[in-house]
C-alpha positions in Angstrom: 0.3 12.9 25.1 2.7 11.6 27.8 2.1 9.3 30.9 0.1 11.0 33.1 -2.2 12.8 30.4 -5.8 11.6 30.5 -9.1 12.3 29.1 -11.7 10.6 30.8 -15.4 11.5 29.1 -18.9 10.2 30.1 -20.0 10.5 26.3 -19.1 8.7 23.0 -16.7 9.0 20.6 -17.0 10.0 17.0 -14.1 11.2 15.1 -14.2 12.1 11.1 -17.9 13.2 11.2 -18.4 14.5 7.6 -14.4 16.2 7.6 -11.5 14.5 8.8 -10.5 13.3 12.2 -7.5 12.5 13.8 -7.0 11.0 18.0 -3.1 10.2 18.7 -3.4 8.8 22.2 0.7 8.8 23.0 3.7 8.5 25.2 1.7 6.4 28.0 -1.3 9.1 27.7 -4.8 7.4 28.1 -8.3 8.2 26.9 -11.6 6.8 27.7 -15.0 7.0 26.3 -18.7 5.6 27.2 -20.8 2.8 24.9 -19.0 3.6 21.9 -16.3 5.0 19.2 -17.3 6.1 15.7 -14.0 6.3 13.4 -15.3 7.3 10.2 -19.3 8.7 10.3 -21.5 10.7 8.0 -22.7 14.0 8.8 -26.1 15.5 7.9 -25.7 18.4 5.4 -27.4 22.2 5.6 -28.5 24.8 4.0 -29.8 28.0 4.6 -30.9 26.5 8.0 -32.8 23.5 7.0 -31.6 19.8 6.5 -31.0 18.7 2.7 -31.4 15.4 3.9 -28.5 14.5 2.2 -25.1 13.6 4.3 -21.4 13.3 3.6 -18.9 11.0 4.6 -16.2 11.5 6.8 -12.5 10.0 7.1 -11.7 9.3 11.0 -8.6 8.0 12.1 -6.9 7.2 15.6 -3.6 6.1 16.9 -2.4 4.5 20.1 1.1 4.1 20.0 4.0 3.6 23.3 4.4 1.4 26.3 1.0 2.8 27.9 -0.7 4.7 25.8 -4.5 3.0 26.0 -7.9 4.1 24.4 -10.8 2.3 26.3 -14.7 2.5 25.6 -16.7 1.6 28.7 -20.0 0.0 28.5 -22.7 2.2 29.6 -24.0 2.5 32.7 -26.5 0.1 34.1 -29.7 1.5 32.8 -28.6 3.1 30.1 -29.5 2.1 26.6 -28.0 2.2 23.5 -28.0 -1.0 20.1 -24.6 0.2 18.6 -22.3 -0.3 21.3 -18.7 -0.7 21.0 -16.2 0.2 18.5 -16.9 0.9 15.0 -13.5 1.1 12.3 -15.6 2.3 9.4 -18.7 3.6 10.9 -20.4 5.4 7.7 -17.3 6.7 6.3 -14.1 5.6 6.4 -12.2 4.3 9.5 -8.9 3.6 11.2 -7.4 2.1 14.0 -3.7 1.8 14.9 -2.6 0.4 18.0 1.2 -0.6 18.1 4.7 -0.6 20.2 3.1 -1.9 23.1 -0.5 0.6 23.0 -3.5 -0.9 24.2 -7.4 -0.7 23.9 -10.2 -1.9 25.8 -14.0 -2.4 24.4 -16.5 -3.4 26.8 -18.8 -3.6 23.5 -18.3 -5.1 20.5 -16.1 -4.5 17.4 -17.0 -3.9 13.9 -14.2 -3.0 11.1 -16.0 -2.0 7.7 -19.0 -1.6 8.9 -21.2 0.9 6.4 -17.3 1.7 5.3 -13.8 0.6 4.7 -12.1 0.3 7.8 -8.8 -0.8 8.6 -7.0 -1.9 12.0 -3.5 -2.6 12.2 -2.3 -4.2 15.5 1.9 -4.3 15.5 5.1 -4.6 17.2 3.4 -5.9 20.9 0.2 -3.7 20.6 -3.0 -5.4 22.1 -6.6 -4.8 21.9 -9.2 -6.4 23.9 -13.0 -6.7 22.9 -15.6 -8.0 25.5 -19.1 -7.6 24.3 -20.9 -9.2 21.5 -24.2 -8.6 19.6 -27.8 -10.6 20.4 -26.2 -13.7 17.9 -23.2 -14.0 20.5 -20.5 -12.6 17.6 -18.0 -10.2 19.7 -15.8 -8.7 16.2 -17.4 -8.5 12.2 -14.7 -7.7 9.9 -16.4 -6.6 6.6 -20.3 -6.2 7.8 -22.1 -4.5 4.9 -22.1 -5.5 1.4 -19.8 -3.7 -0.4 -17.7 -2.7 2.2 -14.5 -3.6 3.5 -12.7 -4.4 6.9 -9.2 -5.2 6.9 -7.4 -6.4 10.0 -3.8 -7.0 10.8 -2.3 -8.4 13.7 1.9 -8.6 13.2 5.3 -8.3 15.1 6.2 -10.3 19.0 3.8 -9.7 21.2 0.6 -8.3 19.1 -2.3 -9.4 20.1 -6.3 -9.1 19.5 -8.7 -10.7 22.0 -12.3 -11.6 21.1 -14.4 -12.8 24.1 -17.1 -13.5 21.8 -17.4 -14.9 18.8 -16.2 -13.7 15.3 -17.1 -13.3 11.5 -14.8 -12.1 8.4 -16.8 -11.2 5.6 -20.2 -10.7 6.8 -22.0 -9.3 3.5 -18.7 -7.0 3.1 -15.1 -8.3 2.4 -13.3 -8.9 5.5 -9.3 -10.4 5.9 
C-alpha cells in the first residue's frame, strides 16, 4: 500500500484457493503478475496424506482502489505456454474484482467474469481496466461462461472505463449482465 510499494512476481496469481483471499492493491501501490489471475479457485482436498479427489471451493477477492494503484498480468514470456491466460473473476469458486477512484489494471490476456463461478467486477468513480488478449475465436472478455454460472459486470461514475481489444460475449452458457 502507498506509491512507491510494488510487488513485481514472475509467477501467477491465485487468490481464494479453497479458503478465502483477499489482494488490496492501494494508495498508488502497484502489483504485477505473469499469464494469469485466478480470483476464486478450488483446491484439491487431503487426507491422511493421499488425495480424496474431491476439491473445495474458494472465495477470492481483490481491490484496486486510489489515483495509481494498478494490478497488471503480463503475458508470458515468448516461449512460454500456458491455454488459460489472463484474468479469471470466478475461476472455480467465487470471484471479485474492484477497481475504482481512479485504480487501474492491465491484462495482456483475456478476461473471463463467471467463469466455473460467480464472479463479479465493479469498475467506479474513474477506475479503468484494460484487456488485450483474446481466445483462438478472437473474443477478448466472457461475462457468464459456464452454464449455471454467473458474471456480473459494472462500469459506473465519470471517468470509468473497461477496454476490450478483442471481441466480447455476455452470457456464454452462464448468465452474464
Amino acid at each position: 500500500a502507498g506509491a512507491g510499494s510494488t510487488w513485481n512476481s514472475v509467477n501467477a496469481l491465485d487468490v481464494g484457493v479453497g479458503g478465502t483471499g483477499t489482494l488490496n492493491v492501494l494508495g498508488g501501490g502497484k502489483a504485477s503478475f505473469t499469464g494469469w489471475g485466478y480470483l476464486g479457485d478450488a483446491a484439491l482436498l487431503y487426507a491422511s496424506g493421499s488425495s480424496t479427489g474431491l476439491t473445495q471451493a474458494g472465495t477470492g477477492t481483490v481491490n484496486v482502489p486510489g489515483d495509481g494503484s494498478s494490478l497488471t498480468v503480463a503475458a508470458l514470456p515468448a516461449g512460454s505456454s500456458g491455454a488459460n491466460t489472463g484474468l479469471f473473476v470466478g475461476y472455480k469458486g467465487e470471484g471479485t474484482l474492484s477497481v475504482a477512484d481512479k485504480g487501474s489494471v492491465d491484462v495482456a490476456g483475456r478476461l473471463v467474469v463467471g467463469g466455473q463461478a460467480k464472479g463479479t467486477l465493479t469498475i467506479a468513480d474513474g477506475g479503468v481496466m484494460a484487456v488485450h488478449g483474446s481466445d483462438t475465436n478472437g473474443v477478448g472478455a466472457v461475462f457468464g461462461d459456464v452454464a449455471g454460472n454467473e458474471g456480473d459486470v459494472t462500469v459506473s461514475g465519470a471517468g470509468s472505463t473497461l477496454v476490450v481489444d478483442a471481441g466480447a460475449q455476455i452470457g456464454n452458457g452462464g448468465s452474464g449482465s
